[in-house]
C-alpha positions in Angstrom: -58.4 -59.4 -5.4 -59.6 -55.5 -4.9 -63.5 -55.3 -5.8 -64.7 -51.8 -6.5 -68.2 -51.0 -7.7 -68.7 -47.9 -9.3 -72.5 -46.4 -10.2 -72.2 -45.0 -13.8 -73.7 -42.1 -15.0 -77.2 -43.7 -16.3 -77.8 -45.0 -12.3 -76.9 -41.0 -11.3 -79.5 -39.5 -13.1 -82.3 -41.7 -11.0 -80.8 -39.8 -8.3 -80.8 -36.2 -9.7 -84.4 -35.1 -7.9 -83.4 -36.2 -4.5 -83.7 -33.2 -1.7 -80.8 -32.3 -0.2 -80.3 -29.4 2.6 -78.3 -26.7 2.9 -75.6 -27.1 5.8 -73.0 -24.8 7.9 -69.6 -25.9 8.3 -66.0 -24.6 8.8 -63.0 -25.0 6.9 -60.1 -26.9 8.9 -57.0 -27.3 6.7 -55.6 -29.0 3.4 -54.0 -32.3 3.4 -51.1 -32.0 0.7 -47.8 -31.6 -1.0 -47.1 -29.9 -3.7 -48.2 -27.4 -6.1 -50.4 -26.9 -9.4 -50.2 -24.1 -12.1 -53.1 -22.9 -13.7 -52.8 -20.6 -16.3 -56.0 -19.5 -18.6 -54.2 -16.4 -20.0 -53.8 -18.0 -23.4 -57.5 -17.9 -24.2 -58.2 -14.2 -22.6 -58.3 -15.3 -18.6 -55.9 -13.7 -16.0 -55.1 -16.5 -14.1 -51.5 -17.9 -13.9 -49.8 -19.0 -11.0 -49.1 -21.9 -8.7 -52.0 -23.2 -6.0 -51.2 -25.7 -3.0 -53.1 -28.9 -3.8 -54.7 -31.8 -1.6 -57.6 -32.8 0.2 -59.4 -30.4 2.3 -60.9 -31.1 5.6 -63.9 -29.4 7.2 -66.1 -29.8 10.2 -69.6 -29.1 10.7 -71.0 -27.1 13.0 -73.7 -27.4 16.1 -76.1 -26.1 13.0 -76.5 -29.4 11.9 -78.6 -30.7 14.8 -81.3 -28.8 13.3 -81.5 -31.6 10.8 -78.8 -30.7 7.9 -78.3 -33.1 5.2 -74.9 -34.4 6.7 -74.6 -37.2 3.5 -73.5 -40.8 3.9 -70.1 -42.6 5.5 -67.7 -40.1 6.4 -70.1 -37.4 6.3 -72.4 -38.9 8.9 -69.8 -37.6 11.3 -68.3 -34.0 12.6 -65.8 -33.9 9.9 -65.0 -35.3 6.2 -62.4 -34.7 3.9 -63.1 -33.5 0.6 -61.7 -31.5 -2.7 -62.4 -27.9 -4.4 -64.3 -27.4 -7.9 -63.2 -23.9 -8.3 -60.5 -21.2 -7.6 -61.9 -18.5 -5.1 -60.3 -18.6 -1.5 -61.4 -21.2 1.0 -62.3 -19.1 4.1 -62.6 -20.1 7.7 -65.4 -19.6 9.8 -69.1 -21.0 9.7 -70.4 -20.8 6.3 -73.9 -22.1 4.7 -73.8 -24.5 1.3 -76.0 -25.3 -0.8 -75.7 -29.0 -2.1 -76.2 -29.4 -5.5 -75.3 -30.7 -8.6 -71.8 -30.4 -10.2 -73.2 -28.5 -12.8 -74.5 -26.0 -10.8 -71.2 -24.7 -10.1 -69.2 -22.5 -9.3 -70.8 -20.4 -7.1 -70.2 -17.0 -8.0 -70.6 -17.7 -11.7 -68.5 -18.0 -13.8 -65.9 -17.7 -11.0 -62.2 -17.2 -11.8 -60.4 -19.7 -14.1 -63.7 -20.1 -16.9 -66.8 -20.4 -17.7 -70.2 -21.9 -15.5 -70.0 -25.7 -15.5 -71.9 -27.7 -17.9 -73.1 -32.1 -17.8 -69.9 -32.0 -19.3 -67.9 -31.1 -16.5 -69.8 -32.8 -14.4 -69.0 -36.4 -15.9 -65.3 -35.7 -16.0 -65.6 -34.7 -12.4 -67.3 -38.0 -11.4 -64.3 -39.9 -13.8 -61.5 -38.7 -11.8 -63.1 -39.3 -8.6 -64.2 -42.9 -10.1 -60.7 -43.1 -11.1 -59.0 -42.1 -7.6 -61.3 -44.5 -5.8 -60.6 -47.1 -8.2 -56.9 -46.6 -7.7 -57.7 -46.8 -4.1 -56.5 -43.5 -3.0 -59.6 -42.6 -2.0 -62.5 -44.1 -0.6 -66.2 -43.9 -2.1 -67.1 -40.9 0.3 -64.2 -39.2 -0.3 -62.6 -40.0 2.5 -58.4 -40.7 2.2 -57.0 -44.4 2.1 -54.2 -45.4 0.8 -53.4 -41.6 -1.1 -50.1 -40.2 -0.3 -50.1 -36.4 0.0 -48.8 -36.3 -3.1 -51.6 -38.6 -4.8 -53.8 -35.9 -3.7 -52.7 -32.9 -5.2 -52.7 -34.6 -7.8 -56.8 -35.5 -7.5 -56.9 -32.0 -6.8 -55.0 -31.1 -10.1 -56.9 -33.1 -12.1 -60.4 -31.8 -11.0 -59.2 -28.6 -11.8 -58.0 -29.4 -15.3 -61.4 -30.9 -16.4 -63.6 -27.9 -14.5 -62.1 -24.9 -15.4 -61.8 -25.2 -19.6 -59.9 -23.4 -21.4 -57.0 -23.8 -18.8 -53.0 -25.1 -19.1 -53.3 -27.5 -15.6 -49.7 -29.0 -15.0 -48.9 -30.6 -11.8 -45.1 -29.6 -10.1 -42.8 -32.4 -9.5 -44.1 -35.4 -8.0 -47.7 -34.0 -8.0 -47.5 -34.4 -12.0 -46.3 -37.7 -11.9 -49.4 -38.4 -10.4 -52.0 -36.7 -12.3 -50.3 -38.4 -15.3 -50.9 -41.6 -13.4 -54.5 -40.5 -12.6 -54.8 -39.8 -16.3 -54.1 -43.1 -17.3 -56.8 -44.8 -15.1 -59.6 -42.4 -16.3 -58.7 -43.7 -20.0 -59.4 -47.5 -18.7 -62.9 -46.1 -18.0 -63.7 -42.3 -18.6 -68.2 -42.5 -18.4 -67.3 -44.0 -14.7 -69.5 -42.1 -12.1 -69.3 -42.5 -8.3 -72.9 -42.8 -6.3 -74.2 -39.8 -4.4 -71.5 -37.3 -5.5 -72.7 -33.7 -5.2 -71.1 -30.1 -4.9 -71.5 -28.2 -1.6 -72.0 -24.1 -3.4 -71.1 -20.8 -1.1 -70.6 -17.5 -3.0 -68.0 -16.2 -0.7 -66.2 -19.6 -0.4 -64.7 -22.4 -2.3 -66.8 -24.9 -3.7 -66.3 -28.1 -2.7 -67.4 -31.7 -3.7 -69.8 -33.9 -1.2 -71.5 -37.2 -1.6 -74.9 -37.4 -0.6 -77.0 -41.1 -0.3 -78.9 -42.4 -3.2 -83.0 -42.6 -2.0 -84.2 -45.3 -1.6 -86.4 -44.8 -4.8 -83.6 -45.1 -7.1 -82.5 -48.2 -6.4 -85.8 -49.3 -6.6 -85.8 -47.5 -10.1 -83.1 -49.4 -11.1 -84.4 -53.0 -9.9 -87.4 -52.4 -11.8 -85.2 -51.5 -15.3 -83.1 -55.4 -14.5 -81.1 -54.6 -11.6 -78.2 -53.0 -10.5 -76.0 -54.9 -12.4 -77.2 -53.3 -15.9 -75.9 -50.1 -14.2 -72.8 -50.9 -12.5 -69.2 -51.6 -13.7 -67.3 -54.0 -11.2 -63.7 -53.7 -11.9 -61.2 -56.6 -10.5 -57.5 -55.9 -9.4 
């Protein structure tokens, strides 16, 4: 039997004042098959093509011996896999971001595809990642398991469908098999959140989801409400 606990929202938001620093890192590659069309040109956008989906991976750079906020799990270490919130280009090359919250994003606002993101976007965010780790594709920090390339694309899809409103999101092939399957495991729990998870902001490239360690304090927040379990959803498979 799979046991999967997953923070909800109400257990974020004892998180939401925690500090987190900026860090430098550099884009390595996507992990991925397939494609995803976004178009937004049915209400006014100019967006309508095809983008290669997956997980991206990035490594930090020797900035983060000056004390960083490298994160928790598989960003303790000089790489870690991850996934975009937004449209602009990834570029290579050491870059500085900002970690944040969700709905600080993107970074230029609005950034192509929509508007700035709102609470709203943020929970749907934290469902599909909820979902994916549930499914176990995925890992709790993001990090790939049992996900087959095409699995994540179509994580990757289905971030972009519930960030970027107003858009048509449609996985190619395969990769909208899997959204469609991805879909279906949200519904079983869509207010599902996943502990720690942040957005890593640069305004001249891609945004990126990062998780980031609850403080201590809010799990003592929590004990003193009635425990984690008032807060937690354990699912069984």
């Amino acid at each position: 039997m799979k046991k999967t606990t997953v923070i909800t929202i109400a257990a974020l938001a004892a998180s939401s004042t925690f500090a987190m620093a900026d860090f430098e890192a550099d884009y390595i590659g996507l992990t991925g098959a397939g494609t995803v069309n976004i178009n937004n040109t049915g209400s006014g956008g100019f967006v309508d093509q095809d983008f290669a989906a997956g997980a991206l991976e990035f490594a930090y750079t020797n900035s983060m011996a000056d004390g960083g906020e490298r994160g928790a799990g598989q960003f303790a270490s000089g790489s870690f896999t991850t996934f975009c919130i937004e449209l602009q280009n990834v570029l290579g090359g050491a870059r500085v971001y900002d970690v944040t919250n969700i709905s600080d994003g993107p970074n230029p606002s609005p950034g192509a595809g929509g508007p700035a993101y709102d609470a709203a976007d943020q929970a749907e965010v934290h469902a599909v990642i909820a979902a994916a780790i549930r499914l176990g594709w995925i890992n709790g920090d993001l990090s790939i398991a049992s996900a087959t390339n095409h699995q994540l694309a179509g994580i990757q899809g289905q971030i972009w469908a519930v960030v970027l409103d107003n858009s048509v999101v449609t996985g190619n092939g395969q990769v909208g098999i899997e959204m469609g399957n991805l879909q279906a495991e949200i519904a079983m729990d869509p207010t599902a959140g996943v502990a720690g998870l942040r957005a890593m902001l640069n305004a001249d490239s891609q945004d990126q989801l990062f998780i980031v360690p609850l403080p201590t304090a809010a799990f003592a927040g929590l004990l003193t409400l009635g425990g984690l379990a008032g807060f937690s959803r354990i699912r069984r498979r």
